[in-house]
LOVEX-793793 format. One record per residue: x, y negated, z negated of N, C-alpha, C in turn. Coordinates in steps of 0.02 Angstrom, whole numbers, plus 50000, padded with zeros to 5 digits. Each point is the difference from the previous one (the first is absolute). Example, Ala and Ser with C-alpha at 12.3 -4.5 7.8 and 13.67 -1.06 7.14 Angstrom:
BEGIN
n.X_n.Y_n.Z_ca.X_ca.Y_ca.Z_c.X_c.Y_c.Z
50660_50284_49610_49955_49941_50000_50045_49940_50000
49982_49947_50036_50042_49941_49997_49961_49945_49963
This chain:
BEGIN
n.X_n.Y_n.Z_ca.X_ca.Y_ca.Z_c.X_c.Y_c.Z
50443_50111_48507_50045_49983_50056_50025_49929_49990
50065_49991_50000_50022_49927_49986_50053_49981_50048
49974_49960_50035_50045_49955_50050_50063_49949_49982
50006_49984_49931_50038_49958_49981_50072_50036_49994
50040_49951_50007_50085_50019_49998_50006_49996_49927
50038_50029_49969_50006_50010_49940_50056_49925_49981
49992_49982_49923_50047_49950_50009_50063_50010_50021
50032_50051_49979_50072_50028_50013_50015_49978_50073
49952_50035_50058_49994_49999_50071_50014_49949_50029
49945_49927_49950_49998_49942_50040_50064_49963_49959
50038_50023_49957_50069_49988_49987_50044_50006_50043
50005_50048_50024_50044_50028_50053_49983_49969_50049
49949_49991_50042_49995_49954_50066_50009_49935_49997
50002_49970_49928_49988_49914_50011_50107_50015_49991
50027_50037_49966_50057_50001_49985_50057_50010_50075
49966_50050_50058_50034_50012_50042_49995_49937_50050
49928_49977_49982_49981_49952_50041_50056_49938_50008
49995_49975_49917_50055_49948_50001_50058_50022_50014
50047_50065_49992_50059_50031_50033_49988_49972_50057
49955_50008_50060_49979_50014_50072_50025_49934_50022
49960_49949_49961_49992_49924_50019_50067_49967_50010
50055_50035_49968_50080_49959_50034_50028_50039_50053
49963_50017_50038_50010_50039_50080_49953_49972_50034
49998_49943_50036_49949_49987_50034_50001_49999_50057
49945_49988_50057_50025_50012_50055_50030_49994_50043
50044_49962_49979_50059_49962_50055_50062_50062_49985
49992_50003_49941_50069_50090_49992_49965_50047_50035
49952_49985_49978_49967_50086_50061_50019_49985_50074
49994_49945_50006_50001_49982_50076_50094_49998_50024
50021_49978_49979_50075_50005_49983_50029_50075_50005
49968_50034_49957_50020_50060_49984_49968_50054_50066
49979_50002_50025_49942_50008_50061_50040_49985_50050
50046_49946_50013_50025_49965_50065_50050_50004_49993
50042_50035_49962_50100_50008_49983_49988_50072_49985
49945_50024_49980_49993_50088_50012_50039_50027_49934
50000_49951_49954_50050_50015_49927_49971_50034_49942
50009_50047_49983_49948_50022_49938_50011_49964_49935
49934_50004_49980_49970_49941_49950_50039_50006_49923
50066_50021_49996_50023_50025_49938_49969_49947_49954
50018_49920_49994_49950_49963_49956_49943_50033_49945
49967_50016_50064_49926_50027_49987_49982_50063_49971
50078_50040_50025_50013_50070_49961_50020_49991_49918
50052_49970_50029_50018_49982_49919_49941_49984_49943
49990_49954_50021_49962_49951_49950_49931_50042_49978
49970_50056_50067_49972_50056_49960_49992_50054_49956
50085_50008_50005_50029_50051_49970_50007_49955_49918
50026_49939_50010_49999_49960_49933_49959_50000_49962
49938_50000_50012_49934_49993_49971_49972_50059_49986
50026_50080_50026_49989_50051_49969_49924_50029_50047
50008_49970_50056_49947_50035_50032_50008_50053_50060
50053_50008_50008_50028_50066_50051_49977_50071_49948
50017_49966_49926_49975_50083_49965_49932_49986_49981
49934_49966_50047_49963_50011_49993_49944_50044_49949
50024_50073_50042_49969_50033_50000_50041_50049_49969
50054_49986_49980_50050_50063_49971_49977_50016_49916
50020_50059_49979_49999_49974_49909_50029_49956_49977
49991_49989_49937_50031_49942_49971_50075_50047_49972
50012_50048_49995_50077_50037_49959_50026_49982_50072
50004_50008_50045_50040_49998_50049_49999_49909_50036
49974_49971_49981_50017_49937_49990_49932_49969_50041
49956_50028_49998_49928_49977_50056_49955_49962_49955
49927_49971_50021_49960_49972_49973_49949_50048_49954
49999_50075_50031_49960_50053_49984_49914_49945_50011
50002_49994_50052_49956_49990_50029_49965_50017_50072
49947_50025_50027_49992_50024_50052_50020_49984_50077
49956_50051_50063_49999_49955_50050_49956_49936_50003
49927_49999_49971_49962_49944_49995_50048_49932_49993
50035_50008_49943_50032_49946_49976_50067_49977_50066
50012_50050_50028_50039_49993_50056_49971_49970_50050
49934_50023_50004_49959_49973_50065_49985_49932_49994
50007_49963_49934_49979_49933_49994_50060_49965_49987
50079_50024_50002_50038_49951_49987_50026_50011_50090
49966_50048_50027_50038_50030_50092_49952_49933_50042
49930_49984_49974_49957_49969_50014_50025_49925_49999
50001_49969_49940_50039_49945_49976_50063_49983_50054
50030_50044_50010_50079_49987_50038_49973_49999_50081
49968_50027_50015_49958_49976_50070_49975_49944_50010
49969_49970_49947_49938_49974_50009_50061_49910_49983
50042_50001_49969_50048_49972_49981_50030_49956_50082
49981_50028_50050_50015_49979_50073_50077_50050_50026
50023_50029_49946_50044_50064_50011_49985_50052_50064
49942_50007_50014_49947_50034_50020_50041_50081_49991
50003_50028_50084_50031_50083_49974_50077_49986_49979
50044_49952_50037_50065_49995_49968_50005_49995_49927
49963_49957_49983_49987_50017_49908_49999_50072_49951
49952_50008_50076_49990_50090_49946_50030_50037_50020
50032_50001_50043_50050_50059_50050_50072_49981_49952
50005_49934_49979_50060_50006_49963_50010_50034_49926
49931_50024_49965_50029_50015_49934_49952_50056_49997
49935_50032_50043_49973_50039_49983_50025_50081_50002
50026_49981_50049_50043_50079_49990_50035_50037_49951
50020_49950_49954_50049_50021_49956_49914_50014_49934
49940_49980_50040_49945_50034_49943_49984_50049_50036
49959_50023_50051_49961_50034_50033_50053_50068_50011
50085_49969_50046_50032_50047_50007_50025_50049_49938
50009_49970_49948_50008_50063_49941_49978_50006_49969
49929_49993_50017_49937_50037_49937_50018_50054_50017
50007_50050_50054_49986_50077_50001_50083_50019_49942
50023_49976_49998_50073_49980_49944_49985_50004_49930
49936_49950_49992_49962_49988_49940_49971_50048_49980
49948_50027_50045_49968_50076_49984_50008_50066_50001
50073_50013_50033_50019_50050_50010_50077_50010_50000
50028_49955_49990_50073_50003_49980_50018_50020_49946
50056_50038_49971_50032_50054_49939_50003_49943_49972
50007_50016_49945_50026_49923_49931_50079_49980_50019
50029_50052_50007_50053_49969_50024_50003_49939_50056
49969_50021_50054_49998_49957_50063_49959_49946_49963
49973_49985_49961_49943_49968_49993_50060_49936_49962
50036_50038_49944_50044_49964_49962_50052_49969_50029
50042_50036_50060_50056_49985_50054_49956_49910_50046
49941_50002_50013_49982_49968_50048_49961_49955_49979
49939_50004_49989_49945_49950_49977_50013_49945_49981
50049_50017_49922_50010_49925_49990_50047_49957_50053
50033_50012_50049_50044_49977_50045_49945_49973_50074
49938_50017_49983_49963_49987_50051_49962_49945_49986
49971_50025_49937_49973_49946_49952_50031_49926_49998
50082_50001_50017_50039_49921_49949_50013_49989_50111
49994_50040_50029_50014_49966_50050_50056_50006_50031
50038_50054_49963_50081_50026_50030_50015_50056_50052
49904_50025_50011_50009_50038_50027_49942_50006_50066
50005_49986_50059_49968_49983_50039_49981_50067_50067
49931_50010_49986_49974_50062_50043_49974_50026_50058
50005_50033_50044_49975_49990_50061_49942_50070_50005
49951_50030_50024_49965_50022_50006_50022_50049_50068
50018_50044_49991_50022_50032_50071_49940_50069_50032
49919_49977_50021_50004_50057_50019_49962_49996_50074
49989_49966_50027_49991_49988_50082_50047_50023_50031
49996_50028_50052_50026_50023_50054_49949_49988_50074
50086_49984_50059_49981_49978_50055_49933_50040_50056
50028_50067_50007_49954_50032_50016_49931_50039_49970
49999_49980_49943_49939_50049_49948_49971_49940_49987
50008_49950_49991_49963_49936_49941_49973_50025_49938
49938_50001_49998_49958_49991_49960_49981_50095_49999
50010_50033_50031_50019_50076_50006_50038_50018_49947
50004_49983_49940_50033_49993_49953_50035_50061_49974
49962_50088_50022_50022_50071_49977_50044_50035_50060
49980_49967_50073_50057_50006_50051_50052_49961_50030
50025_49965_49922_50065_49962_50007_50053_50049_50027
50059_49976_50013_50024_50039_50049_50082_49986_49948
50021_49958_49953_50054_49993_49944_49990_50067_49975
50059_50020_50016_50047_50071_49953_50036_49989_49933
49989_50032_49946_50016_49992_49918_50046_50094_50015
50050_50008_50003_50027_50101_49994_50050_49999_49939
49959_50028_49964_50048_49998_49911_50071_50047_50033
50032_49957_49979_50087_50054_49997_50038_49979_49929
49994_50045_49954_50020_50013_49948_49991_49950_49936
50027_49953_50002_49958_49934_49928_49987_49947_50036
50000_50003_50070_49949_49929_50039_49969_50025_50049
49961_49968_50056_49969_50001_50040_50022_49961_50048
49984_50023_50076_50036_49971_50057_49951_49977_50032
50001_49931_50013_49937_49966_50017_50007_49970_50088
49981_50013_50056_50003_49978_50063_49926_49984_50023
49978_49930_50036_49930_49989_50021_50032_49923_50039
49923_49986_50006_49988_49935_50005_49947_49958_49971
50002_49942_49971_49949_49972_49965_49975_49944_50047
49964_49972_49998_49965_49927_50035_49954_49960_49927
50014_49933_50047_49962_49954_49966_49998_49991_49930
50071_49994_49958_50042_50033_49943_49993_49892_49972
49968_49982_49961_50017_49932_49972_50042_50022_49939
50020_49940_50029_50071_49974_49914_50047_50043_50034
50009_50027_50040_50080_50049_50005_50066_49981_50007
49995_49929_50040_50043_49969_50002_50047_49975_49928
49955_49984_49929_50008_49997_49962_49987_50053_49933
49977_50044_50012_49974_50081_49944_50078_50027_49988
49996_50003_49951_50072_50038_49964_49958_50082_49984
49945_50000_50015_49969_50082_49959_49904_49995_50085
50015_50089_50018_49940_50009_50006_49968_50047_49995
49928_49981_49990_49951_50057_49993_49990_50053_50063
50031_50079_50007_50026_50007_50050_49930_50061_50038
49977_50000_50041_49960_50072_49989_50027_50035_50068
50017_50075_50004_50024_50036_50026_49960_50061_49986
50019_50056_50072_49970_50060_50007_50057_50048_49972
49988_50012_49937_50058_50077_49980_49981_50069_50033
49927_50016_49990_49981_50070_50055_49972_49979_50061
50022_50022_50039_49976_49994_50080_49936_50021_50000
49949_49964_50041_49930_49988_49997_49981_50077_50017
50029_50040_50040_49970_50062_49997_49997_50036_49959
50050_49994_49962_50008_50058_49934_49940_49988_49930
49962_49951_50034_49956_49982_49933_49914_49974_50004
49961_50032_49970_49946_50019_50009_49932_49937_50001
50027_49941_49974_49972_49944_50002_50059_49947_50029
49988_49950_50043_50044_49963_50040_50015_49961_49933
49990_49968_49963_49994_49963_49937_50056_50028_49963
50025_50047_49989_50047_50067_49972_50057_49981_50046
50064_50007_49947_50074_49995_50036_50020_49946_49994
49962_49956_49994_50012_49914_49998_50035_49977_49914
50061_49970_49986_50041_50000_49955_50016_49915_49995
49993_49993_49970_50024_49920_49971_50066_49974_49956
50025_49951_50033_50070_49996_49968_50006_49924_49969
50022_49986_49966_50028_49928_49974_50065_50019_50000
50046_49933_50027_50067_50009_50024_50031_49934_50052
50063_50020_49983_50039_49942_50032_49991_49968_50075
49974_49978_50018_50004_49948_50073_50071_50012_50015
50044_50041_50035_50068_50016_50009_49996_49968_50054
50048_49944_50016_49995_49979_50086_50036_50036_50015
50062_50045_49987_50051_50043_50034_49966_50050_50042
49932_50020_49956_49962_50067_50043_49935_49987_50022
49985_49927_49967_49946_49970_50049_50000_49933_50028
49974_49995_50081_50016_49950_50048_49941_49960_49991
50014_49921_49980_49935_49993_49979_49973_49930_50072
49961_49993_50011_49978_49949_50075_49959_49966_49997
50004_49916_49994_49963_49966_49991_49934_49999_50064
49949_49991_49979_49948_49989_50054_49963_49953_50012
50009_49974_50062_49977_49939_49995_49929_49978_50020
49987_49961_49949_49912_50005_50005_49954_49930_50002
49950_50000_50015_49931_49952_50012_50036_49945_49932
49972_50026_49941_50000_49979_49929_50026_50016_49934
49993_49993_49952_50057_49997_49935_50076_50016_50016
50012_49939_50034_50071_49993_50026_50049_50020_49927
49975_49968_49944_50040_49991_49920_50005_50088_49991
49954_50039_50033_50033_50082_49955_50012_50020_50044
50055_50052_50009_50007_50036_50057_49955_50072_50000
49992_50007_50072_49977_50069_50034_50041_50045_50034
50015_50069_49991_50059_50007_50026_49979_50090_50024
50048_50001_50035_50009_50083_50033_50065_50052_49944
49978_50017_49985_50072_50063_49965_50013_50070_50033
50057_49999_50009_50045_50064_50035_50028_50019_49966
49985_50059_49974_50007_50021_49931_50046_50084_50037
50096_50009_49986_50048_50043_50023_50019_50033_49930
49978_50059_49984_50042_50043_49958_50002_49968_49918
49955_49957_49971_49975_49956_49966_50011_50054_49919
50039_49990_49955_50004_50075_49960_49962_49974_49931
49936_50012_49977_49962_49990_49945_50000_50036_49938
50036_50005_49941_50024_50042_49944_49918_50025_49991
50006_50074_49977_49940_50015_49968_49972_49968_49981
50019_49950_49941_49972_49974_49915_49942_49912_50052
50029_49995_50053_49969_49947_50046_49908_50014_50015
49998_50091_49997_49947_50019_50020_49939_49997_49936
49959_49957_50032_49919_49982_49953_49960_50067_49998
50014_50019_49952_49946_50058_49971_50038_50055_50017
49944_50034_50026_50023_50074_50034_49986_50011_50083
50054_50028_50022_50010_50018_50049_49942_50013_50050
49979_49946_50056_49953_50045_50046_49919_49951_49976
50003_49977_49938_49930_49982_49998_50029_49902_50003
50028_49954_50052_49999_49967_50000_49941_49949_50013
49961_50031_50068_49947_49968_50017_49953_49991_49934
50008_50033_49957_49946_50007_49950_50012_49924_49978
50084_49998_49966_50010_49951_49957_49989_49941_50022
50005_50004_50101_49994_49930_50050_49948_49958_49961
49951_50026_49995_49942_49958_50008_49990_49965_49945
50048_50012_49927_49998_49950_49964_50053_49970_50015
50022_49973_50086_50025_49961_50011_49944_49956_50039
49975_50030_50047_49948_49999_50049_49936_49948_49984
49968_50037_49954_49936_49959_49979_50009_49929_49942
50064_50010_49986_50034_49938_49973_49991_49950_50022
50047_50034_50066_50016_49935_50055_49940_49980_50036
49942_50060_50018_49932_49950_50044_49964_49968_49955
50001_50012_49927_49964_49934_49938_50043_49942_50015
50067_49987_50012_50038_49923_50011_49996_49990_50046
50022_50046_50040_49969_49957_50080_49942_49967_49999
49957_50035_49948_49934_49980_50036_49996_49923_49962
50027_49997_49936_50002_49973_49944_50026_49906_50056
50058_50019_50019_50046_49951_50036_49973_49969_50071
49939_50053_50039_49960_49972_50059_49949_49947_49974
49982_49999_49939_49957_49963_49939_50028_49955_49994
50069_49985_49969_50042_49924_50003_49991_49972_50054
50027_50034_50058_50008_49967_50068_49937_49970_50020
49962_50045_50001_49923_49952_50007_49982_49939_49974
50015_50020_49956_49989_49949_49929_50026_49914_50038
50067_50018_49992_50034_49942_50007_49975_49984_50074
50012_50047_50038_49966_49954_50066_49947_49969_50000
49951_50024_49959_49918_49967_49974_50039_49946_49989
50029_49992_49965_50009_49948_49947_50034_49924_50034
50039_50030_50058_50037_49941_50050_49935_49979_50044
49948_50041_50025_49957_49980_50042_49947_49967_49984
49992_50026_49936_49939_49946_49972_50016_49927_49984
50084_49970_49992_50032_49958_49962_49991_49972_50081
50035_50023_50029_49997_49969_50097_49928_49981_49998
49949_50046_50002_49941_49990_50016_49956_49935_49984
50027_49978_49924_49977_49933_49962_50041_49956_50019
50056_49982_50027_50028_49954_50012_50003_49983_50079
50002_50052_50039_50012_49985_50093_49917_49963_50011
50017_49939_50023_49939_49959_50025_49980_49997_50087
49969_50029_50009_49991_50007_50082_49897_49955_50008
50019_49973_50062_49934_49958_50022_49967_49983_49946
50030_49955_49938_49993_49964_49936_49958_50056_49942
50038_50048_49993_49974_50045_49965_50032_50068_49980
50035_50021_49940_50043_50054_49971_49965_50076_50028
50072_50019_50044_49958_50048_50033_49960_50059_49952
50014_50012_49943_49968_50031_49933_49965_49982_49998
49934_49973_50018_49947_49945_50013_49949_50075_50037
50037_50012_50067_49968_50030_50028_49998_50089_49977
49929_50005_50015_49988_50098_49987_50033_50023_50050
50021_49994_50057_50031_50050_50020_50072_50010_49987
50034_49983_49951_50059_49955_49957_49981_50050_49959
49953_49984_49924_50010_50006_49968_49973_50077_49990
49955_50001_50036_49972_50072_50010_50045_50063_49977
50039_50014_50053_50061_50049_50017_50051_50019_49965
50003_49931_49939_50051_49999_49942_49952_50013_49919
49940_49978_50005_49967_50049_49941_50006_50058_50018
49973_50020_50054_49995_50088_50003_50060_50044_50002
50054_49960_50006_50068_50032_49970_50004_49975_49934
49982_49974_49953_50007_49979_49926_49961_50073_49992
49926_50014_50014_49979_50052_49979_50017_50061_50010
50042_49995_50062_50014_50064_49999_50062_50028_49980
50050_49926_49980_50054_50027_49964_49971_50020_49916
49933_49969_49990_49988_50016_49921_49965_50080_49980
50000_50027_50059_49974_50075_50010_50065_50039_50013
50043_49975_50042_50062_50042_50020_50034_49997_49923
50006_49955_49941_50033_50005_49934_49951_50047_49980
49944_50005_49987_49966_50044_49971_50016_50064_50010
50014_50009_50046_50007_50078_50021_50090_50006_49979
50047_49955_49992_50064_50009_49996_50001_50037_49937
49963_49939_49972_50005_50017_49905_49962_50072_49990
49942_50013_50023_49962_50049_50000_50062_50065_49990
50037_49989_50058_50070_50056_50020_50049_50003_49952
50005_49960_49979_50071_49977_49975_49981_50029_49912
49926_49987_49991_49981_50054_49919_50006_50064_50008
49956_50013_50059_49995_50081_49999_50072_50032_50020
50054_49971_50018_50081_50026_50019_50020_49987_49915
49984_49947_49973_50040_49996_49917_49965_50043_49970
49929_50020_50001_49983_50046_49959_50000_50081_50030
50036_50012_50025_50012_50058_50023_49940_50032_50057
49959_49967_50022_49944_50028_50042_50033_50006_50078
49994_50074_50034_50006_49981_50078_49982_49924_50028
50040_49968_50027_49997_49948_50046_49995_49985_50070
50018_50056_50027_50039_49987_50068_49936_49958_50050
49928_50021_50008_49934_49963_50045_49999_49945_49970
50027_49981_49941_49994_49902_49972_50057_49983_49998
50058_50034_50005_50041_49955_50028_50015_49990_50051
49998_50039_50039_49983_49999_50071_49941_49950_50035
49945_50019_49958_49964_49926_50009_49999_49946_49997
50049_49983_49955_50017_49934_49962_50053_49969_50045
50023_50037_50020_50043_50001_50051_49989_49965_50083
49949_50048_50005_49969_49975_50059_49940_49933_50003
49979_50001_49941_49969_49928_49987_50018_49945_50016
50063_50002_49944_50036_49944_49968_50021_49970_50067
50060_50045_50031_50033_49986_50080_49953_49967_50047
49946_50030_50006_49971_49981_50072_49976_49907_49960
49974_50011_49943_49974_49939_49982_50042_49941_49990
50062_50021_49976_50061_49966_50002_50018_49982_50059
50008_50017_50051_50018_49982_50065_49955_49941_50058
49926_50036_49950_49960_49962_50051_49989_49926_49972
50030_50012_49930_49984_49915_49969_50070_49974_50028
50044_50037_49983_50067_49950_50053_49998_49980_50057
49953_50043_50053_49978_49969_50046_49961_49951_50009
49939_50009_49977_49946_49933_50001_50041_49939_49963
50055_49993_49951_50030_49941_49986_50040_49992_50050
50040_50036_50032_50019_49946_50071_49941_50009_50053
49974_50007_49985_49936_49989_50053_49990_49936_50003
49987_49970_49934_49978_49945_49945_50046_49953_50033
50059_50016_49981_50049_49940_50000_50022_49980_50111
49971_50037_50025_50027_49992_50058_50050_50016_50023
50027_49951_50032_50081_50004_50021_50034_49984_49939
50009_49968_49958_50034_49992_49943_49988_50059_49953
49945_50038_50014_50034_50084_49987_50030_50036_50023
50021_49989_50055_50034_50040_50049_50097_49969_49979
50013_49924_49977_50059_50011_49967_49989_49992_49968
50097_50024_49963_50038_50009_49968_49965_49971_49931
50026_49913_50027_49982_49959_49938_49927_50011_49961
49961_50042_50027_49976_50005_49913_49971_50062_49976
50040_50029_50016_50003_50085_49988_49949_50055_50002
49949_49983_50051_49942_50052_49997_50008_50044_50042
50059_49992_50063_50021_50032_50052_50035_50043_49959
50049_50004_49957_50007_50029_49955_49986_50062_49946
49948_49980_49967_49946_50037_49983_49973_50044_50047
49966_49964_50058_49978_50038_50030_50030_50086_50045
50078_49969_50006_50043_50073_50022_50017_50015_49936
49996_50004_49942_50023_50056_49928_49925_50014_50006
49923_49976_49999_49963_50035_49989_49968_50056_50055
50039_49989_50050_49992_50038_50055_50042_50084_49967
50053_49987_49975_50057_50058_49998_49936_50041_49955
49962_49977_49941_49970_50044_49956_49935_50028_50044
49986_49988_50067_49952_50023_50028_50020_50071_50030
50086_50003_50004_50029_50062_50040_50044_50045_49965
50027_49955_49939_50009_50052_49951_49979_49976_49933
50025_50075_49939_50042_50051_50029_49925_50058_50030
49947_49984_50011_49978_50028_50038_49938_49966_50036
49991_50032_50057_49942_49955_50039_49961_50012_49975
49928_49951_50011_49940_50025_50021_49967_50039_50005
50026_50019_50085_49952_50042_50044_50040_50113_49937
50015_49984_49971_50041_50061_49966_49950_49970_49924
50013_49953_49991_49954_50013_49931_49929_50027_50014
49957_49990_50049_49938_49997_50013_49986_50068_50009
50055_50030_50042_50030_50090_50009_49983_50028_49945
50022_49958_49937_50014_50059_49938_49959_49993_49964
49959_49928_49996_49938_49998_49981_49937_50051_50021
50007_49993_50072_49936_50057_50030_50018_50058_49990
50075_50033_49980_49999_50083_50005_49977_49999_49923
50033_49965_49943_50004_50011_49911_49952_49974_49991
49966_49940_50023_49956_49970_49959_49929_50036_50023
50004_49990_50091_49919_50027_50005_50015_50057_50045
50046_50039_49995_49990_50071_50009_49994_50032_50078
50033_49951_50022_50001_49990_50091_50050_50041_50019
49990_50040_50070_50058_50051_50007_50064_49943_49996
50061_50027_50011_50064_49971_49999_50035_49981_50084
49996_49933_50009_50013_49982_50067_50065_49994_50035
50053_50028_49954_50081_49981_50023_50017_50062_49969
């Protein structure tokens, strides 16, 4: 069993790292308070060849895994980017892996490399207002009429849409009765972001002012066959090598955020002098911020743990899901105890832990809660009837 990053690995993190370091937090904060998306930060990712992460190398990628994703998604958090960092370029990894693994060569040849250089920017479409996380009684209509498909729904909580030229689309082609597992009927599309046939609505929110969140009203939306990933009906299948992607970076990116908030509170902690003495002085100070060091060094363990067994082909879904729910809660609670730390001067602006602290909040609620991971843990993992 070997814990060490391979050299290649710790190539890649010291490399994204220094990328990271000419975004500092006054652009995040900037970018945060004018509500502008971080193209800079897009770009200059796409420059460096890390949007194709995880793609092959023929289609213009690193042919390198999610692991390796999880530590350059990590890096760009931890960078003081916090989720605006990763909300700006991860999609264009997480959102078209199921692209990667299950897309025709053609689609693979049409797109990848255009995702890869950064020309082509992705949105993730499969939330809906009334179902959420109900993911097989989405209520989006896909009705093939002759060489396309006629697409009518609604999506929620859609990032990058404002800016996605392409999305990952999932829709019901057979109506849930006609089919014998709810999981069945569900069809996946890659395809044009049409604003003519979709209404897209900014939403306005707590935190990561820099990416947008948005509502889609999606009228008569027409998707050419050749758009459709795989075969017909087994979309949900292909989801989840969208799915367990995305809860290894999330979890990967609640790890930065921690990180860096550790990292502002302990720096406060040695320097703020109260009744002739650095309040880092005191255990009940310093206490609260080791036991988030340790427990962010258990929440990576379990990321990476996830992030092998998804590259080497092993079921994932209870460790990433775990990793998931680790990473978040531990991430949040170290952003908290550093403005705990800092006082009122955590509470503003000027020195960004208030900050931190609402992006590490967002990874506590999506893209899924908690109280739903713990659900799926007790029915899959320990065999508990099913409570929803």
């Amino acid at each position: 069993m070997d814990f060490q990053l391979t050299d290649e690995q710790e190539a890649i993190r010291s490399e994204v790292r220094r990328l990271c370091s000419r975004f500092d937090d006054d652009y995040w904060r900037e970018k945060d308070k004018s509500h502008s998306f971080p193209e800079e930060f897009y770009q200059a990712f796409a420059e460096g060849g890390w949007l194709g992460i995880a793609m092959p190398e023929e289609y213009g990628g690193a042919g390198c895994g999610i692991t390796e994703a999880a530590l350059i998604m990590q890096e760009a958090t931890a960078s003081g980017g916090c989720a605006a960092a990763a909300s700006t370029v991860h999609m264009n990894i997480f959102g078209a892996n199921p692209l990667v693994v299950h897309g025709s060569a053609e689609q693979k040849a049409a797109y990848l490399p255009k995702i890869a250089s950064g020309k082509i920017k992705v949105a993730f479409g499969v939330t809906e207002p009334e179902t959420g996380l109900d993911t097989t009684h989405l209520k989006t209509k896909a009705v093939r009429k002759g060489d396309h498909f006629v697409v009518d729904g609604r999506k929620v909580w859609i990032s990058t849409a404002q800016v996605a030229s392409k999305i990952l689309l999932l829709a019901r082609t057979t109506p849930l009765e006609q089919v014998s597992r709810s999981t069945e009927g569900l069809s996946l599309f890659f395809t044009d972001l049409d604003r003519k046939r979709i209404d897209v609505r900014e939403i306005d929110k707590c935190g990561r002012g820099a990416v947008d969140s948005n509502e889609l009203f999606i009228d008569g939306l027409e998707v050419p066959v050749e758009d459709l990933i795989g075969e017909e009906g087994k979309g949900f299948r292909y989801l989840l090598d969208g799915l367990n992607p995305e809860r290894i970076l999330v979890a990967a990116e609640s790890i930065g955020i921690g990180r860096v908030a550790l990292d502002r509170a302990a720096r406060y902690a040695k320097e703020r002098v109260v009744f002739g003495r650095p309040i880092g002085q005191n255990q009940s100070v310093q206490h609260p911020l080791a036991d988030s060091w340790v427990r962010l060094q258990a929440a990576e363990l379990l990321v990476l743990k996830a992030a092998w067994m998804y590259d080497n082909g092993h079921p994932c879904g209870a460790e990433a899901n775990a990793a998931k729910y680790l990473a978040a809660e531990t991430g949040f609670q170290a952003a908290d105890r550093a403005m705990q730390t800092l006082g009122g001067f955590g509470y503003s602006r000027e020195y960004h832990v208030e900050r931190y602290w609402r992006e590490a909040k967002l990874f506590r609620i999506a893209p899924i809660s908690p109280e739903l991971i713990l659900c799926y843990i007790a029915e899959r993992v320990l065999g508990l009837p099913r409570s929803y």
